[in-house]
C-alpha positions in Angstrom: 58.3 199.3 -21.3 61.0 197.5 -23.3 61.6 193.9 -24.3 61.9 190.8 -26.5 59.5 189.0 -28.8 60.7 185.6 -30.8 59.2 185.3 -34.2 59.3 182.6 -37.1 59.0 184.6 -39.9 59.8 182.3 -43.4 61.5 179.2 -41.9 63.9 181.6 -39.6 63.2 182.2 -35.8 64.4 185.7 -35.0 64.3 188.2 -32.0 62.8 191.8 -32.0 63.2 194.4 -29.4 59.7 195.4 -28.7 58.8 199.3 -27.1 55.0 200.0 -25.8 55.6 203.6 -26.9 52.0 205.2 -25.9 48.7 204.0 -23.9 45.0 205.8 -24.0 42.3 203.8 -22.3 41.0 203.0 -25.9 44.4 202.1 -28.0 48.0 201.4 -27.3 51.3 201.3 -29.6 53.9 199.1 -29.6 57.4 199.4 -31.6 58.9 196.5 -33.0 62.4 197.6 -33.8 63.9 195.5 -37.2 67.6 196.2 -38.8 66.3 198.2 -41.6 63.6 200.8 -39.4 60.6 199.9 -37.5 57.1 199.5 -37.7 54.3 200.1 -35.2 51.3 198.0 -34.4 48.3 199.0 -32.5 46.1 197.4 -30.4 42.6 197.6 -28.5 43.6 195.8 -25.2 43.2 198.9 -22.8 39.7 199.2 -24.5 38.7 195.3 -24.0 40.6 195.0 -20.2 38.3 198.0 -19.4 35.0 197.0 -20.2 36.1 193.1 -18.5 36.3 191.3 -21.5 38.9 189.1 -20.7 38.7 186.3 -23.2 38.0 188.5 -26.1 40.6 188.2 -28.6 42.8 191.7 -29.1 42.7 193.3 -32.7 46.2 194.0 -33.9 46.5 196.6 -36.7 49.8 197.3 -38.5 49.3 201.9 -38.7 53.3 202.5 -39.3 55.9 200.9 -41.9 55.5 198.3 -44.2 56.2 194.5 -44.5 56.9 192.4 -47.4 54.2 189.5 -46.6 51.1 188.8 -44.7 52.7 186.1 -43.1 55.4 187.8 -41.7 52.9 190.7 -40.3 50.2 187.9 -38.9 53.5 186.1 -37.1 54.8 189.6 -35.6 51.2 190.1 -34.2 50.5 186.6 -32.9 54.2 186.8 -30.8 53.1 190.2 -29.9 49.7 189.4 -28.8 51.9 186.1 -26.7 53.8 188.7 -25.6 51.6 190.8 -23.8 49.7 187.7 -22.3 52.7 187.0 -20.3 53.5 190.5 -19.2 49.1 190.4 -18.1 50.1 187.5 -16.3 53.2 189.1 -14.6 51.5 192.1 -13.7 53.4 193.8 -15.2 50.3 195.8 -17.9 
């Protein structure tokens, strides 16, 4: 599944292609594609959704490439974590 996520990152809004590029009922991946590579976050939704934990909030963990700040990382995950709200909401996960 392939999109979009908007992210302020330093002042700047920009716009990141964004790939769910594997799902277990424990973990899944997402790629965020940047102009100089890509890095990969991982998250514990399926795990959460499955047990019926709705409004428990989803741990995002950064397991491939690198980033220059916190900040920029903990705005990537927040938009991600918006992100796949709205495609929960569409039906879409």
């Amino acid at each position: 599944m392939k999109g979009e996520i908007t992210v302020r990152i330093e002042g700047y809004m920009r716009r990141y292609p964004v790939e769910r590029i594997s799902a277990t009922p424990k973990f899944e991946q997402f790629r965020v594609s940047g102009r100089n590579g890509f890095i990969v976050f991982q998250s514990n939704r399926p795990l959460l959704r499955g047990n019926g934990l709705k409004l428990k909030r989803i741990d995002w963990k950064l397991i491939e490439g690198s980033l220059r700040s916190m900040s920029a990382r903990d705005a990537l995950a927040n938009s991600l974590d918006e992100y796949v709200r709205r495609l929960e909401k569409e039906g879409n996960l």
